[in-house]
LOMARKE-562390 format. One record per residue (C-alpha): residue number from 1; x, y, z; residue in three letters. Coordinates in nm, 4 decimals, padded with zeros to 6 digits, m for minus. Layout:
! residues N
<site n="NUM" east="X" north="Y" up="Z" res="ALA"/>
...
//
This chain:
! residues 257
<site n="1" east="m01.2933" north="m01.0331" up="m00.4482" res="UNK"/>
<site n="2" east="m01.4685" north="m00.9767" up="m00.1135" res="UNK"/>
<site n="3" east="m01.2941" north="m01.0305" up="00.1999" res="UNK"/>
<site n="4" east="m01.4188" north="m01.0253" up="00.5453" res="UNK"/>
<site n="5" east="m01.0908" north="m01.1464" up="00.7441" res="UNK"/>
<site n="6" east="m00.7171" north="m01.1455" up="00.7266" res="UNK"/>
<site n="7" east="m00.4532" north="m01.3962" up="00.8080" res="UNK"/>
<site n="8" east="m00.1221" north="m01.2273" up="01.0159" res="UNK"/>
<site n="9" east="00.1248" north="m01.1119" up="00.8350" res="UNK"/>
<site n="10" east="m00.1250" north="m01.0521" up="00.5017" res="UNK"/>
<site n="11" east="m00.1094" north="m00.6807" up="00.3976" res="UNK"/>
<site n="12" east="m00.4824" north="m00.5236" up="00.4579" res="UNK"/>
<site n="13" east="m00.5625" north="m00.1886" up="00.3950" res="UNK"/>
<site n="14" east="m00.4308" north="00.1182" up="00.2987" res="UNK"/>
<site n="15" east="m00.4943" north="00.5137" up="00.3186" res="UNK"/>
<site n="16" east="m00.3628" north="00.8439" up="00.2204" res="UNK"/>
<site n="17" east="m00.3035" north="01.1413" up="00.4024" res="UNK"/>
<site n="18" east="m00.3463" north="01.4196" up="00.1858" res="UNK"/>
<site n="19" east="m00.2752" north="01.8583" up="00.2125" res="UNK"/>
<site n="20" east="m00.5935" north="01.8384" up="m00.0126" res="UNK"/>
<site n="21" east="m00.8271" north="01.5599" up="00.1078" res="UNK"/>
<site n="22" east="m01.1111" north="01.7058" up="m00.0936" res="UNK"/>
<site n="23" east="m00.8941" north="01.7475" up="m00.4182" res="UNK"/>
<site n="24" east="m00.7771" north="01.3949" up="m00.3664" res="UNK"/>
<site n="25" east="m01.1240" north="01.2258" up="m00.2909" res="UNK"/>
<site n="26" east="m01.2612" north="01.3831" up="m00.6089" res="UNK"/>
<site n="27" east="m00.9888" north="01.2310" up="m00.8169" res="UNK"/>
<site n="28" east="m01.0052" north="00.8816" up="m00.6759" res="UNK"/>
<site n="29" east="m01.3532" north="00.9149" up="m00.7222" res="UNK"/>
<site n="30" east="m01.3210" north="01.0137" up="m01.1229" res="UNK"/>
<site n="31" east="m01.0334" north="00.7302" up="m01.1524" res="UNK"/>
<site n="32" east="m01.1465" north="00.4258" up="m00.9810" res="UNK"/>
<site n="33" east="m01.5806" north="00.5165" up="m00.8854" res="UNK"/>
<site n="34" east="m01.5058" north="00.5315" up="m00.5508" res="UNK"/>
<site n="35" east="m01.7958" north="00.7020" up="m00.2961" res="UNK"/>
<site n="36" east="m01.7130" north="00.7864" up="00.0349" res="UNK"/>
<site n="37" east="m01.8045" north="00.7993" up="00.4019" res="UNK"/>
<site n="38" east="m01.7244" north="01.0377" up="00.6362" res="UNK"/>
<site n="39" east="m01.6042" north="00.9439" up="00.9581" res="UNK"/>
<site n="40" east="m01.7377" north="01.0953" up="01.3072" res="UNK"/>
<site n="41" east="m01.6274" north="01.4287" up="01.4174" res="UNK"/>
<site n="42" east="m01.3153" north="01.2665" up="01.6379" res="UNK"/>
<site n="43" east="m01.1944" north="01.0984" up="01.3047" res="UNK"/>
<site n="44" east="m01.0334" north="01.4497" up="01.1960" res="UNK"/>
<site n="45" east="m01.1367" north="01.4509" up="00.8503" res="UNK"/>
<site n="46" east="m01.0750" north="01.1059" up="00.7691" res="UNK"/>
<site n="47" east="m01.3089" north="00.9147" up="00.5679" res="UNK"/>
<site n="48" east="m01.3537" north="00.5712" up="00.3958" res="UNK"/>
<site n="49" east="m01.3576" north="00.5184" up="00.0236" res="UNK"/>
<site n="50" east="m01.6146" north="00.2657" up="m00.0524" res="UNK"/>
<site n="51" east="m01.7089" north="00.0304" up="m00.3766" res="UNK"/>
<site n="52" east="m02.0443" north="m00.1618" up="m00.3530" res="UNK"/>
<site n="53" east="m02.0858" north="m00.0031" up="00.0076" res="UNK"/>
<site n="54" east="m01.7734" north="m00.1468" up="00.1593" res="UNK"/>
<site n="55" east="m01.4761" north="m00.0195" up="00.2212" res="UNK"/>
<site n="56" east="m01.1635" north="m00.0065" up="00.0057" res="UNK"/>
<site n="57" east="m00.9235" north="00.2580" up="00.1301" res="UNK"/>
<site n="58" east="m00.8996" north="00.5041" up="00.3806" res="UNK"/>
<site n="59" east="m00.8582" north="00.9263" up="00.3053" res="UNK"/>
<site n="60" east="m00.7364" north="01.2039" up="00.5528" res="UNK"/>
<site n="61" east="m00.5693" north="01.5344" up="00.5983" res="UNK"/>
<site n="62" east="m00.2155" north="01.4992" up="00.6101" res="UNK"/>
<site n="63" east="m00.0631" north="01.4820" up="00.9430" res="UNK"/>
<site n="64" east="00.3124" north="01.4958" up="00.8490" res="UNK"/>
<site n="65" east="00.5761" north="01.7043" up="00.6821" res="UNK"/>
<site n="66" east="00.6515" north="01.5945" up="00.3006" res="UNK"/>
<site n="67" east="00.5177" north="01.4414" up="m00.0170" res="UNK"/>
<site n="68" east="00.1635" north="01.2494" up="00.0575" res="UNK"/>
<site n="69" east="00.1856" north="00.9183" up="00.0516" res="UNK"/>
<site n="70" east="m00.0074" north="00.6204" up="00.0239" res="UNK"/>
<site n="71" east="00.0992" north="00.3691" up="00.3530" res="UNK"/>
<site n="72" east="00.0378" north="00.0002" up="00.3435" res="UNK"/>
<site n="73" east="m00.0841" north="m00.1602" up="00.6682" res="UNK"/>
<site n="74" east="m00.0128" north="m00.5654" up="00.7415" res="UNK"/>
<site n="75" east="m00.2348" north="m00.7267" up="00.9453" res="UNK"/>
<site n="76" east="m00.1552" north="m00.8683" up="01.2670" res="UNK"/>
<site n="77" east="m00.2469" north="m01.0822" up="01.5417" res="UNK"/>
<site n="78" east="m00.0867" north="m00.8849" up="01.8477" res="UNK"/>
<site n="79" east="00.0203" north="m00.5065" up="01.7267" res="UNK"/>
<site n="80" east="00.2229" north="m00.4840" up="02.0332" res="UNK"/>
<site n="81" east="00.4396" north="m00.7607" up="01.9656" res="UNK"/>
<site n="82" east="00.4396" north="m00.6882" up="01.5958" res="UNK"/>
<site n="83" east="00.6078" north="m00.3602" up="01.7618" res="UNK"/>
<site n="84" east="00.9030" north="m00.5286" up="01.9580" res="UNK"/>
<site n="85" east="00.9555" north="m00.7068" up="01.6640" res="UNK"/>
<site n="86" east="01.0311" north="m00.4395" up="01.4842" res="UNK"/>
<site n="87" east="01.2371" north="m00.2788" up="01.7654" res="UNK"/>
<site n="88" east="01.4453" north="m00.6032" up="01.8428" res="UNK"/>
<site n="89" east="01.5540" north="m00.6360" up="01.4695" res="UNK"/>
<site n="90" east="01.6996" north="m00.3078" up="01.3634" res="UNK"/>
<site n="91" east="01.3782" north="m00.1249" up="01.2873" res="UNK"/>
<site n="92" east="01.2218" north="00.2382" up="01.4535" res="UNK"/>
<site n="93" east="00.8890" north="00.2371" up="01.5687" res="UNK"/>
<site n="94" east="00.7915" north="00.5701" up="01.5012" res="UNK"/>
<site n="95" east="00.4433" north="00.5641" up="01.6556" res="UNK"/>
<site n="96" east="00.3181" north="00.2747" up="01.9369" res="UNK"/>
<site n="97" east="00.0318" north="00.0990" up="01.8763" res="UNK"/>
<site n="98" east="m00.2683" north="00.2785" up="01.9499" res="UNK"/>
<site n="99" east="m00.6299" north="00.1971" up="01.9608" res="UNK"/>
<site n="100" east="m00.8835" north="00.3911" up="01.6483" res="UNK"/>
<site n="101" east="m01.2205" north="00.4167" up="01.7990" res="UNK"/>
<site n="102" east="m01.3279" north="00.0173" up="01.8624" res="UNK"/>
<site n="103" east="m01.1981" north="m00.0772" up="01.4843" res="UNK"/>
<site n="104" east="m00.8594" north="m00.1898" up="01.5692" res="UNK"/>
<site n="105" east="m00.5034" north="m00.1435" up="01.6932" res="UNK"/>
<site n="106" east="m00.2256" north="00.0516" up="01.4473" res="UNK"/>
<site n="107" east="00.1019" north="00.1465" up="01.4344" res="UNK"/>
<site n="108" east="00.4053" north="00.2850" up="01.2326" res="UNK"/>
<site n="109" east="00.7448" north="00.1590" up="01.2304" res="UNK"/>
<site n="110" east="01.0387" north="00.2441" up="01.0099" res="UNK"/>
<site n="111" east="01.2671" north="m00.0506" up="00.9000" res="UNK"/>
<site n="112" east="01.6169" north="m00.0582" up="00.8799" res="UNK"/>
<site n="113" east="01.6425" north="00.1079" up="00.5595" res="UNK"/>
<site n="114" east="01.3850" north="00.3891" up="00.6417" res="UNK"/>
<site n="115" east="01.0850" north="00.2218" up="00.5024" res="UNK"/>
<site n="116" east="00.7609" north="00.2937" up="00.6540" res="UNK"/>
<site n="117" east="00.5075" north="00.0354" up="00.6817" res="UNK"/>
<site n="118" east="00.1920" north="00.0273" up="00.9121" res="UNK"/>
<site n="119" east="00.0583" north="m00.2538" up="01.1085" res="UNK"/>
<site n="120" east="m00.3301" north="m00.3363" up="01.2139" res="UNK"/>
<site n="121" east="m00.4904" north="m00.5278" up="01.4594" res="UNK"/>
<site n="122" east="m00.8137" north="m00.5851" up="01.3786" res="UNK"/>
<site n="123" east="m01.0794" north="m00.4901" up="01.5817" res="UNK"/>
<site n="124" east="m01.4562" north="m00.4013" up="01.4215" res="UNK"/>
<site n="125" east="m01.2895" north="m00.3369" up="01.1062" res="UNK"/>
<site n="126" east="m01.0605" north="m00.6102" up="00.9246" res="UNK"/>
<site n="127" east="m00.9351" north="m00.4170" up="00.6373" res="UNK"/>
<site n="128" east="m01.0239" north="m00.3952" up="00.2709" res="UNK"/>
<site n="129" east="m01.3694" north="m00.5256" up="00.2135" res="UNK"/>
<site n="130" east="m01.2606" north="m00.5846" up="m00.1634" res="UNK"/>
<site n="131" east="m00.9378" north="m00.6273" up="m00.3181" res="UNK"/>
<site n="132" east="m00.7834" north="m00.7476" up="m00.6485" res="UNK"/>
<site n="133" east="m01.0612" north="m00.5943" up="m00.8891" res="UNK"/>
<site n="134" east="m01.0891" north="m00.2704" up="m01.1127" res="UNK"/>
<site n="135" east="m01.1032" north="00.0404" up="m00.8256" res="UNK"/>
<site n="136" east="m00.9365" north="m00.1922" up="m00.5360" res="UNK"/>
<site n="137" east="m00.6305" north="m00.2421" up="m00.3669" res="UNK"/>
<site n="138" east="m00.4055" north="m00.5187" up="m00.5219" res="UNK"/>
<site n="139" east="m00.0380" north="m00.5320" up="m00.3740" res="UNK"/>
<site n="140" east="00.2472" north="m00.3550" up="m00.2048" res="UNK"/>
<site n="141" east="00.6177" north="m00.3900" up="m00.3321" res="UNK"/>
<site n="142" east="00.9306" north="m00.2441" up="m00.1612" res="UNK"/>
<site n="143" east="01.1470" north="m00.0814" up="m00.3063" res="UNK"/>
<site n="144" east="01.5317" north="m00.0899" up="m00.1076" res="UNK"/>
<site n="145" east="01.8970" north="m00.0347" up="m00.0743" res="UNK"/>
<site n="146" east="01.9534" north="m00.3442" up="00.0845" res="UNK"/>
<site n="147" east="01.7461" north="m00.6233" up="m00.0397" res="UNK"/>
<site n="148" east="01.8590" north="m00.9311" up="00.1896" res="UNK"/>
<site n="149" east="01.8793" north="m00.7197" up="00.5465" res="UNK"/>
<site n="150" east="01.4832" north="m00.6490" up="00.4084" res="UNK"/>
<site n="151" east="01.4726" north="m00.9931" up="00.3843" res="UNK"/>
<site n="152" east="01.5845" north="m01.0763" up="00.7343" res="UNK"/>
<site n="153" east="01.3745" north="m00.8400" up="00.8918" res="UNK"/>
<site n="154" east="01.0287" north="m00.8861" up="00.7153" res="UNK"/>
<site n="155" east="01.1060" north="m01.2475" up="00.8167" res="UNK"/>
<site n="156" east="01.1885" north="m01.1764" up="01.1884" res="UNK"/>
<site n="157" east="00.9069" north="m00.9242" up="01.2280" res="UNK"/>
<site n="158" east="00.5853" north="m01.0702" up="00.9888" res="UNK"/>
<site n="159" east="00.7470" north="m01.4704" up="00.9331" res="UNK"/>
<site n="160" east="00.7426" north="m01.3522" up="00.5910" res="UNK"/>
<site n="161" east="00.8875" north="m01.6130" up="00.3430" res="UNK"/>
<site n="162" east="01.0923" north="m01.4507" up="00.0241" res="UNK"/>
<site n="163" east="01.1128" north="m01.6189" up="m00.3344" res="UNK"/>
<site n="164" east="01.3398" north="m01.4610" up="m00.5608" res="UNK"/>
<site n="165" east="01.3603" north="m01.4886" up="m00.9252" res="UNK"/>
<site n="166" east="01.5642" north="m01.3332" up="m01.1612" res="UNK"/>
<site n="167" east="01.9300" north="m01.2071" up="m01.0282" res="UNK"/>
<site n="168" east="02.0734" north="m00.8389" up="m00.9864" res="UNK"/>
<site n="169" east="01.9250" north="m00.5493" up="m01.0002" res="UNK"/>
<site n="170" east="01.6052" north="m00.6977" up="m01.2331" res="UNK"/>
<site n="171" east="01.6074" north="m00.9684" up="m00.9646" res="UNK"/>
<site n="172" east="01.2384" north="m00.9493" up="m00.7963" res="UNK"/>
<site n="173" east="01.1635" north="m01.1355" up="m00.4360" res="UNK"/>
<site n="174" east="00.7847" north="m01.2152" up="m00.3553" res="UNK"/>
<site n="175" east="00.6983" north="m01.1850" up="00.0026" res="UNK"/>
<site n="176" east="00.4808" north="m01.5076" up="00.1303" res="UNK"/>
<site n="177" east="00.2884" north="m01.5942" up="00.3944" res="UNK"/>
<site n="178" east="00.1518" north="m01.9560" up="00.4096" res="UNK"/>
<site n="179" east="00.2892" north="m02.0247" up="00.0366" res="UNK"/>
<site n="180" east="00.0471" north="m01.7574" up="m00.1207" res="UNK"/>
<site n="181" east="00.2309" north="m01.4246" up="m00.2731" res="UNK"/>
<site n="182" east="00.1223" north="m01.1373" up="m00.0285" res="UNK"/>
<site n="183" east="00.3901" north="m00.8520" up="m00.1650" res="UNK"/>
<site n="184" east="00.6717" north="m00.7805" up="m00.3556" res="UNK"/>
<site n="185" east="01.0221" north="m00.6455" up="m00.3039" res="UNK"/>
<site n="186" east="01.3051" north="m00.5078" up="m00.5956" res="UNK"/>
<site n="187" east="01.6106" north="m00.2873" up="m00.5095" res="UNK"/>
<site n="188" east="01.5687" north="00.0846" up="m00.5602" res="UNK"/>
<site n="189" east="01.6227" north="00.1304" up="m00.9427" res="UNK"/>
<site n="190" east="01.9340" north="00.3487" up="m00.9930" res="UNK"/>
<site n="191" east="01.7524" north="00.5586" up="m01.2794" res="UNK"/>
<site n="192" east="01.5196" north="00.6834" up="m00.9680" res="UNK"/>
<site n="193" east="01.6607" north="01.0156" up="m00.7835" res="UNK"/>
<site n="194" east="01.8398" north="00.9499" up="m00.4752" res="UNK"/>
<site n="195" east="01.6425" north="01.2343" up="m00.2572" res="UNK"/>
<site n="196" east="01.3871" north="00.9252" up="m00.3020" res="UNK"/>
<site n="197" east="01.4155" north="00.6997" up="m00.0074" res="UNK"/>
<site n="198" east="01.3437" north="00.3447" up="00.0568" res="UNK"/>
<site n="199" east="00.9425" north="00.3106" up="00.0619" res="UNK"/>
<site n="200" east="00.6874" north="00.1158" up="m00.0102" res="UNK"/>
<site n="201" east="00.4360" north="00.1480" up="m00.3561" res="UNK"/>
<site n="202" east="00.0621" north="00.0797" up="m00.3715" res="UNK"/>
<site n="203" east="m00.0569" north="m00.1066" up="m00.6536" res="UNK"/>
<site n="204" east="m00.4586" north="m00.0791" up="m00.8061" res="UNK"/>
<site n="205" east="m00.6284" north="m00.3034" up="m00.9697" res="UNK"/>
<site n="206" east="m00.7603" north="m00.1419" up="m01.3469" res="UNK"/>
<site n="207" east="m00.9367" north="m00.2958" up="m01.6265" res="UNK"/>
<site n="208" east="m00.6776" north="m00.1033" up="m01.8578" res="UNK"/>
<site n="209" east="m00.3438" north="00.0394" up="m01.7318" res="UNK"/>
<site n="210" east="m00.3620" north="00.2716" up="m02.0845" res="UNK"/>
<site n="211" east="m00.7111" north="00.3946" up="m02.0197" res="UNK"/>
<site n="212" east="m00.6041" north="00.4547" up="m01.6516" res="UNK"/>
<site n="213" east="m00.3192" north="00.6891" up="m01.7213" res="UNK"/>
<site n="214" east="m00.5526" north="00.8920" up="m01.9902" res="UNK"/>
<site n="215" east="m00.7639" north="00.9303" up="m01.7169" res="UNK"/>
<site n="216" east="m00.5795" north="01.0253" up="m01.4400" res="UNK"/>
<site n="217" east="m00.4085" north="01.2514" up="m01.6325" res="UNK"/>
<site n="218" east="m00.7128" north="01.4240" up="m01.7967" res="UNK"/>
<site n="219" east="m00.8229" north="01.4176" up="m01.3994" res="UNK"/>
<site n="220" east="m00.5096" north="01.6605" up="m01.2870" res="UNK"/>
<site n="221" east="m00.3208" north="01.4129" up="m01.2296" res="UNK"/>
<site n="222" east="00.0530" north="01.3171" up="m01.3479" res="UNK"/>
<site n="223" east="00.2342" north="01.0614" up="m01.5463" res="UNK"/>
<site n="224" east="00.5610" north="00.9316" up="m01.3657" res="UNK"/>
<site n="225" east="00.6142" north="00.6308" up="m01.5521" res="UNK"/>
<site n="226" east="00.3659" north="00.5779" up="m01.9135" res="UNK"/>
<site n="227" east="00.2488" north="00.2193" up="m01.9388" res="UNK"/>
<site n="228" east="00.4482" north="m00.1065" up="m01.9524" res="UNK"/>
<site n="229" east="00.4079" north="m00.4543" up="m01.9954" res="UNK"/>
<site n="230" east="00.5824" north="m00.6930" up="m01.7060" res="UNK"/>
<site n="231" east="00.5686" north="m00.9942" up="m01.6539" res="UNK"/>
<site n="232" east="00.1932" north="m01.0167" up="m01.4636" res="UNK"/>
<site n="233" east="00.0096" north="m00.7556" up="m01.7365" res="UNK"/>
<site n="234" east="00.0371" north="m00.4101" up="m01.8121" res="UNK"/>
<site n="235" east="00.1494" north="m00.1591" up="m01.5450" res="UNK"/>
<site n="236" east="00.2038" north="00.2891" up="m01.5017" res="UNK"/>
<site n="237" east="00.2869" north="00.4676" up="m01.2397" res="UNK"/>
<site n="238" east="00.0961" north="00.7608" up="m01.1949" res="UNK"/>
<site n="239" east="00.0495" north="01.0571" up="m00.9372" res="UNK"/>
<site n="240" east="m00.2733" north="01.2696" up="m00.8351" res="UNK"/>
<site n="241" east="m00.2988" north="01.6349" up="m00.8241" res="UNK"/>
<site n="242" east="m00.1669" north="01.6291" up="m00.4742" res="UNK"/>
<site n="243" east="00.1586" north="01.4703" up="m00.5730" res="UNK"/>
<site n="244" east="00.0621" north="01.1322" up="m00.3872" res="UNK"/>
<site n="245" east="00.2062" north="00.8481" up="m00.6047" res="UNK"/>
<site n="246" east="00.0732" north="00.5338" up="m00.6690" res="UNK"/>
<site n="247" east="00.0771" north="00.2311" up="m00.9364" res="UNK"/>
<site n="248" east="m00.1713" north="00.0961" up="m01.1805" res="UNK"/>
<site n="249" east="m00.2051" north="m00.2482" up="m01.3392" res="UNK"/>
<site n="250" east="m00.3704" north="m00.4787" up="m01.5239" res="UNK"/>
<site n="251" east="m00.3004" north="m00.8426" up="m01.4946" res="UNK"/>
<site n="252" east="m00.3181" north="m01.0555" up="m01.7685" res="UNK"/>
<site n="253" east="m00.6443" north="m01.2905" up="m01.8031" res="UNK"/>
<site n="254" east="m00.4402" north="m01.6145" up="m01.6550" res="UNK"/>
<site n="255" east="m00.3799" north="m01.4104" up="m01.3551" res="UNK"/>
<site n="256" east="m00.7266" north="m01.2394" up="m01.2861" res="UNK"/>
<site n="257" east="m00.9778" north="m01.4177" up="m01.0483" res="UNK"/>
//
């Protein structure tokens, strides 16, 4: 669906900073149809993956140390009090917010697990343009060691509610904002290696989760986890060439719309 605002607190975009941007773009590109615009010389290489002209996702050189990762960004009303939030509750803000050329506010900020998570203000640019189809952004889920200090914290920082279902380590919590789902939360699976930390996953919207991981796997890419059913359709976890890892699902027909 299209979407041309977000409420605060509702995750909104998200973007990947890649060692090889051009490797990347090409297999997002094969995977989900995405085209691209380039950004103006002072963006450093970063560029916006588009669908139907708007824009989906953001791509860029990396500009840390370690794996590439995709980051989730949550929309806010005031970044700077998102900030000391964040800083008054146990959390590390790891860069202040900042302003990106007119089209908003950001910032990064560990929690108290050592989860990153970005926040935007909105300025020209809201976020995603689409979301929850085939090619588009669809949810974020974190994965932690310590499920109800997460709790507490998203709460303090975003007035995020948390329904849980299900109890130890299957249990799953649903992070909500205004009653609707925005995000999901599990504790860090024991069969995953412990040199993982606590972090947050990036979900995509496919048509089919099987014909997805043929794809991005005939594409360069990697299989981390082969295709599943859960509870809300058919999911994989996959990589791309670069290492970056991300998830793929499709919902089941009840839950698409």
């Amino acid at each position: 669906m299209e979407v041309e605002r977000y409420d605060n607190g509702v995750p909104s975009w998200i973007d990947l900073g890649s060692p090889d941007p051009e490797a990347a773009a090409a297999f997002y590109q094969g995977l989900f149809g995405w085209e691209y615009q380039e950004g103006p010389p002072e963006a450093g290489g970063y560029r916006l993956a588009t669908l139907r002209g708007k824009a989906v996702a953001g791509l860029g050189p990396a500009q840390n140390p370690g794996p590439p990762v995709w980051a989730t960004y949550v929309s806010v009303d005031d970044a700077k009090d998102a900030m000391s939030k964040v800083a008054g509750n146990g959390g590390t803000v790891v860069v202040e917010p900042f302003d990106v050329m007119g089209q908003g506010h950001m910032g990064v900020f560990q929690d108290p697990q050592g989860a990153f998570l970005s926040v935007w203000q909105p300025g020209e640019m809201a976020g995603a343009g689409i979301v929850n189809e085939p090619g588009t952004y669809s949810w974020s889920e974190l994965l932690t060691t310590d499920v109800d200090a997460s709790k507490s914290f998203y709460s303090q920082v975003f007035g995020w509610g948390a329904e849980t279902a299900g109890e130890g380590p299957s249990a799953y919590t649903e992070w909500k904002v205004g009653g609707r789902s925005v995000g999901g939360m599990m504790a860090k699976p024991a069969e995953m290696p412990a040199e993982v930390p606590p972090h947050w996953a990036v979900y995509f919207t496919v048509e089919d989760a099987d014909a997805a991981a043929a794809k991005a796997t005939e594409l360069g890419g990697s299989l981390i986890m082969p295709p599943m059913d859960i509870q809300p359709g058919r999911f994989a976890v996959l990589a791309d060439p670069t290492g970056a890892a991300f998830n793929v699902i499709a919902l089941k027909p009840e839950l698409q719309g």
